[in-house]
N, C-alpha and C positions, 0 to 999 in steps of 0.2 A: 504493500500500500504506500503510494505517495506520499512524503509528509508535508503539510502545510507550511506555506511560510518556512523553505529551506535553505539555511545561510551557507556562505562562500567568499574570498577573498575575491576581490577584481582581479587580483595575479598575483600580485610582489607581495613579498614580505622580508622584516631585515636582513639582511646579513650581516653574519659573526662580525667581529671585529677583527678575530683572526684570520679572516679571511679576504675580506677589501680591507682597504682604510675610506672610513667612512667620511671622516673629518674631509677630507678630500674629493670624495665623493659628494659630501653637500656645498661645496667650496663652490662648485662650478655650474655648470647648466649641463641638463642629461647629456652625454656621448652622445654622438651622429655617427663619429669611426671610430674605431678599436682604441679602448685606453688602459691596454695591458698594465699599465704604470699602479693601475686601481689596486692590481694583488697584490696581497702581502705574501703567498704563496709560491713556491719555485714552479715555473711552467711542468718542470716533472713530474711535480707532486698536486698541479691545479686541479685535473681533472677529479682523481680521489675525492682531496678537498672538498669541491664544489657534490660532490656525494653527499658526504659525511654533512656537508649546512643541507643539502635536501633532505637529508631524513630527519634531522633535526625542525624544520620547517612542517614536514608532515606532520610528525610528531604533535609539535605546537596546536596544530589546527584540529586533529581527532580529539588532544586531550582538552581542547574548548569547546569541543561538539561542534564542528563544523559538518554539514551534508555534506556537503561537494569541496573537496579538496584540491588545489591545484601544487604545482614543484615549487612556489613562494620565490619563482626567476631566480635561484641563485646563482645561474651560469651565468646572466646576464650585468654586462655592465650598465646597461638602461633595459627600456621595454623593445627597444627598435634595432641598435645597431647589430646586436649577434647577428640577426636575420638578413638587416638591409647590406650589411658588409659581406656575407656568404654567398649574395648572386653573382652570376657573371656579368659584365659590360661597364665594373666601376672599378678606377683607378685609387688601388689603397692607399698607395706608395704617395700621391698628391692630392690629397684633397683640396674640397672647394670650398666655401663659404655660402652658406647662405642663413638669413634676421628669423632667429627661435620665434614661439610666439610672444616672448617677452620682450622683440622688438632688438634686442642684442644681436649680434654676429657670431657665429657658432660655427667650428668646421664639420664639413659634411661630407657623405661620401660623392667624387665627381663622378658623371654617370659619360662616360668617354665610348662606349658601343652599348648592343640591345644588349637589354636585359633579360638577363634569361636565371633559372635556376636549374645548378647542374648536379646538386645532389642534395638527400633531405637535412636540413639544419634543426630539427627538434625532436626527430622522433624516437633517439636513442634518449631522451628528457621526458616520452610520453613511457616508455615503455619502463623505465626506471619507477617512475610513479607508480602506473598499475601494478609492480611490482611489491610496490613497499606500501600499500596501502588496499584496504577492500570494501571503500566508498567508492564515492560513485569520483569521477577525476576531470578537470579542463585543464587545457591549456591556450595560452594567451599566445597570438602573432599578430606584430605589427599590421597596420591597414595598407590598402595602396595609394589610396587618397594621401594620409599622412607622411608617407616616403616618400611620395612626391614631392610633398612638401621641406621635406629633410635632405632634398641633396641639390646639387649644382645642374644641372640637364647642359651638358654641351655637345650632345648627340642626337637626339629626339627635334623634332621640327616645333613640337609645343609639347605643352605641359598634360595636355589629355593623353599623349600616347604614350607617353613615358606611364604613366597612371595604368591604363591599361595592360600596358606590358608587368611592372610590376603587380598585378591585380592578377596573371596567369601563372604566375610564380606564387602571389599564397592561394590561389588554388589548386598547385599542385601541390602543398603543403598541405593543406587541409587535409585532403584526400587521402595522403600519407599518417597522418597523426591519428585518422579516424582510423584506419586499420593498424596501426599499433594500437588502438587499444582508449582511446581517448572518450568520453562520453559526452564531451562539451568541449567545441573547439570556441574561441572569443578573438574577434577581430578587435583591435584596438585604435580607434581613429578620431584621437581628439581633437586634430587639424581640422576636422569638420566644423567643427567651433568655432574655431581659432579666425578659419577664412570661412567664413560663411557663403562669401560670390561665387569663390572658385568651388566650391563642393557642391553647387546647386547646377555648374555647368558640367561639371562631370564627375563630380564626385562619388554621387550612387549612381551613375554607370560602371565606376571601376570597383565598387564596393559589389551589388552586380553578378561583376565580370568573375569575381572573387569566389563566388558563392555559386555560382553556375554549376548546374549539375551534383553539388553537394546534398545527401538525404541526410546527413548526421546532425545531431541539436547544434546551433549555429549562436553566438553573441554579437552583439555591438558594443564597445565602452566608449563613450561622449562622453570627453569632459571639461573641465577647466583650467585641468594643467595641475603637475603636484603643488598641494597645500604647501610645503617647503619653499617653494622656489614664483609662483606665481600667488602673490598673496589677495589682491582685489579681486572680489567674483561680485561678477553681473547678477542680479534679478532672476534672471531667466536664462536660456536656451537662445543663439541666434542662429541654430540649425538643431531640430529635431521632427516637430511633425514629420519631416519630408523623408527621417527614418520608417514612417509607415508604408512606404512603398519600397522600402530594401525585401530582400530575398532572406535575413535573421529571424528566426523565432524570436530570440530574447535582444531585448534595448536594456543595457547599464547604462545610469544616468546615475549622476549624483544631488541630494537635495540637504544633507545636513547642512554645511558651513554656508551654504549662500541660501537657503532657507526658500527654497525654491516653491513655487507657486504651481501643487503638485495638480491642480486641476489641467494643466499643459498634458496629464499624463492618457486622458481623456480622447487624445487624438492621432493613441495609439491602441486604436481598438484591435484583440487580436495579435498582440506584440506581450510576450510576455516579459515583464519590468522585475529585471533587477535594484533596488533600492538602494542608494548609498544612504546609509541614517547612521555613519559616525564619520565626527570632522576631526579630521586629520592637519589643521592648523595649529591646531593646540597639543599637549602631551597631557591636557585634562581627563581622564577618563569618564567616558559616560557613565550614569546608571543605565540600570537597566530599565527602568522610568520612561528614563529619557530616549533611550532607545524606541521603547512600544510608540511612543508618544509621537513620536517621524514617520512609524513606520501607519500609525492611524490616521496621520494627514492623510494619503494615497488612499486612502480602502476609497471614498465615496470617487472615484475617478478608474479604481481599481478593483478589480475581484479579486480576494486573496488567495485564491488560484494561479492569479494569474502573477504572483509575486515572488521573489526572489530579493531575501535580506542581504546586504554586500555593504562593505566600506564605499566612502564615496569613492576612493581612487585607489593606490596600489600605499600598500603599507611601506613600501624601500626605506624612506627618511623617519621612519618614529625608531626610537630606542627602543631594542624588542619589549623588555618588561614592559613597556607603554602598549606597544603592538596587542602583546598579548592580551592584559588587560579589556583594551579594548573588544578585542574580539568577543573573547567569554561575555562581555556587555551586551555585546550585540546579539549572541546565543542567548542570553537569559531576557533579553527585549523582547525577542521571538518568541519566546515561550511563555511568557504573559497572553500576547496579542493570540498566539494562538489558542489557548487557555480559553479564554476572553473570548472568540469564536467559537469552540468545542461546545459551550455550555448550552 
């Protein structure tokens, strides 16, 4: 039997200290190219390593009671570059530059021929998981929309084709992840946000393109940028609706820290809503009060069927004891609200 109102991380969660240096990690704006420089680990011994923090992140998440478990990205030095750096058609060796959505200059990978992907980048991370856990499992890959937005294009005639092209690349990812073993794959595309114009000229074309021929449970994560590093959030959404016409089951949105105006949720009829209702701005922990109390804005917009509890964004920047905390918050939020339904 299904359980109501089933919580889950959007992807990240910390890592060790023994394993990146973090201080350095929050120093900067997320990696776009490889910043080896992150471990503290000898490349001979990284792989292990980055084990030993997965199982440790699993770990975290069953003994919070989370339903659906994800590998907490600890290979990752952001949510994007493992992936966008493993295709073929971009030059490592010189990157390019192109304005994060904080408006900054950020190096990125340069995209010098097509892009193509020429072997799979995650699913020895999916099959690890299914391994070491026997919940139900996601995992998170970058959007094509978003990589577009993260590299230099000096090969591509525009910005739609390069999109596209990247968008055949996580579908042949998907496709690979869902047969390791994956139960929920999650597209992560918070450029959609970010540029609103450009995601409405072709953004869910290449989101889409993405998803084509995919039968496996599918996500979207919109959002507004990690709480660390992008501190101001808007009102609202300046691209969502128009997620009701993506080929995803499920739309992550976030609504704790920017206290969002959950009736927008209304006009995603048929789209099942993962819920962010903990803010990651702070290292306060929620009750669990507080928690129900987010997740009851949504009902009259929402069936609680049709919901899925989640952080608002990726846990990477909280101090784990904070992470954690959190989480359990967020578990024992659910369990009120569902409670509270039951009767």
């Amino acid at each position: 039997m299904a359980v109501l109102l089933p919580t889950t991380l959007v992807g990240s969660y910390p890592q060790p200290d023994w394993l990146i240096d973090r201080e350095k990690l929050a120093g900067r704006f997320p990696p776009r190219v490889r910043a080896r420089e992150l471990w503290r680990v000898a490349p001979n011994w990284l792989d292990q390593a980055q084990d030993d923090a997965t199982l440790i992140a699993i770990r975290d998440q069953e003994r919070a009671g989370l339903d659906i478990v994800t590998d907490g990205e600890m290979r990752r030095e952001s949510y994007s570059n493992r992936f966008a750096t493993a295709l073929e058609g971009v030059d490592l060796d010189n990157p390019g530059v192109a304005l994060d959505r904080s408006g900054h200059p950020n190096p990125v990978p340069r995209v010098v021929g097509k892009i193509r992907r020429v072997h799979p980048v995650e699913v020895r991370d999916v099959q690890f998981l299914h391994a070491n856990t026997d919940r139900r499992i996601k995992m998170t890959v970058p959007g094509p929309f978003t990589m577009s937005q993260q590299a230099q294009n000096d090969f591509y005639a525009d910005e739609e084709a390069l999109a596209l092209d990247y968008a055949a690349a996580v579908n042949e990812e998907i496709r690979d992840l869902f047969a390791a073993g994956a139960d929920i794959v999650q597209i992560d595309e918070p450029y959609m946000q970010a540029r609103p114009e450009k995601a409405r000229q072709y953004g869910l074309k290449a989101l889409n393109r993405a998803l084509d021929g995919i039968t496996g449970c599918t996500a979207v994560h919109i959002c507004f940028g990690y709480a660390a590093i992008i501190h101001q959030r808007p009102s609202g959404y300046s691209f969502l609706p128009e997620l009701a016409e993506c080929g995803a089951q499920q739309i992550s949105i976030e609504t704790a820290q920017s206290s969002l105006d959950c009736s927008v949720l209304s006009r995603l009829a048929g789209k099942t809503i993962l819920l962010g209702v903990l803010d990651l701005s702070t290292h306060d922990v929620e009750t669990p009060e507080t928690v129900a109390a987010r997740i009851r804005r949504a009902l009259p917009f929402v069936t609680p069927e049709r919901l899925i509890v989640a952080p608002d964004c990726g846990l990477k920047y909280l101090p784990r004891e904070v992470a954690y905390r959190k989480m359990r918050a967020m578990v024992d939020g659910a369990a009120i609200v569902r409670a509270a339904l039951s009767r």
